[in-house]
C-alpha positions in Angstrom: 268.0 122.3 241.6 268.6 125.9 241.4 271.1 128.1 243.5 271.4 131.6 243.6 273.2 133.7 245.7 272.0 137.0 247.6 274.3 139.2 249.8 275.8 136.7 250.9 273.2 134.1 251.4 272.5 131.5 249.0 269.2 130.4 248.2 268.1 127.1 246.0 264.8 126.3 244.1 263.6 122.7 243.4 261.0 120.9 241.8 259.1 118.2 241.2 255.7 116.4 239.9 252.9 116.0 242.4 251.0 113.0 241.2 248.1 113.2 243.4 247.3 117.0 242.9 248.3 116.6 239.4 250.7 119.8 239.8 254.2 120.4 239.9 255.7 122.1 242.8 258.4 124.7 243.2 260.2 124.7 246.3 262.3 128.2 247.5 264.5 127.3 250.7 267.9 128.8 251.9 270.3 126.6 250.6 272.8 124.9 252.7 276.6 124.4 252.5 277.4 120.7 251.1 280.0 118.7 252.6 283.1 118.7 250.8 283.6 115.6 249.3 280.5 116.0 247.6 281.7 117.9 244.5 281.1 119.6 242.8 277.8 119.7 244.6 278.3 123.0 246.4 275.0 123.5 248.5 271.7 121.5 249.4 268.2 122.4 249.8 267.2 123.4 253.0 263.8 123.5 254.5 261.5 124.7 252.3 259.5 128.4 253.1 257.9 129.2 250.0 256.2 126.6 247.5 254.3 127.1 244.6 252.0 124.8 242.8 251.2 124.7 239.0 248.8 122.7 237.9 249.3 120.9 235.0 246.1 118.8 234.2 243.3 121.3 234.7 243.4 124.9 233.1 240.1 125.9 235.7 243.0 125.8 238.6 245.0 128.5 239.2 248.7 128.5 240.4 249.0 129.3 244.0 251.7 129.7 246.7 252.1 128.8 250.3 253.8 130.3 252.6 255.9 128.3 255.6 257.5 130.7 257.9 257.2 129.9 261.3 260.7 132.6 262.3 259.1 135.5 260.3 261.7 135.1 256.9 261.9 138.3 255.1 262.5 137.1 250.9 264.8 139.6 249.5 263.0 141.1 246.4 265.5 140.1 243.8 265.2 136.7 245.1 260.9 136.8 245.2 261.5 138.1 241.5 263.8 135.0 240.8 261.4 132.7 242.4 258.4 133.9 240.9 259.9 134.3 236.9 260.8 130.5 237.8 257.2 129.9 238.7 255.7 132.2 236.0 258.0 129.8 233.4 256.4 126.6 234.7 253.0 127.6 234.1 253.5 128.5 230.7 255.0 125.7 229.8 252.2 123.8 231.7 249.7 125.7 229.9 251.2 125.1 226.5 251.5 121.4 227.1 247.7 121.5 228.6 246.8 123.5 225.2 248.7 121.1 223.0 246.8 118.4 224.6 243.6 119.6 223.6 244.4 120.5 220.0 243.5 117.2 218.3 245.7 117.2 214.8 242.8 117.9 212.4 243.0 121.2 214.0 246.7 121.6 213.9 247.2 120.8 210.2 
């Protein structure tokens, strides 16, 4: 998990594999305060508003994001640039592996 702070208002990214959609998922949330005796965990994930999945078995499916803002959020920019140069990584690395995986090693040597 990922935690950035904002005027004031921290935010946290997480991730994970998707099995079934054969993606990985990005999650942006506001990030809540931890209880204190769990240091040096700081803050927690809350509810996520923004996800983005990257597909990591099929190069024909393109990333995409969801929205989930039932009080109207508005994202900072700085923090929708954070977000999305996190999600821009992930599918490149997806892609490379994707590309590696299709290069049989006649072709690489």
């Amino acid at each position: 998990m990922l935690i950035r702070e904002h005027n004031g208002v921290h935010y946290a990214v997480q991730s994970g594999c998707l099995v079934r959609e054969d993606a990985w998922m990005l999650e942006l949330s506001e990030a809540l305060p931890a209880p204190e005796d769990w240091l040096p965990t700081t803050h927690l994930p809350g509810r996520a508003f923004l996800t983005a999945l990257v597909p990591d078995e099929d190069p024909g499916r393109e990333p995409s994001f969801h929205l989930f803002s039932p009080e109207d959020r508005l994202i900072p920019h700085v923090v929708m640039r954070w977000f999305v140069e996190l999600v821009d990584a992930e599918v490149s690395r997806c892609r490379a592996e994707m590309n590696q995986a299709t290069t049989s090693p006649e072709d690489a040597g």
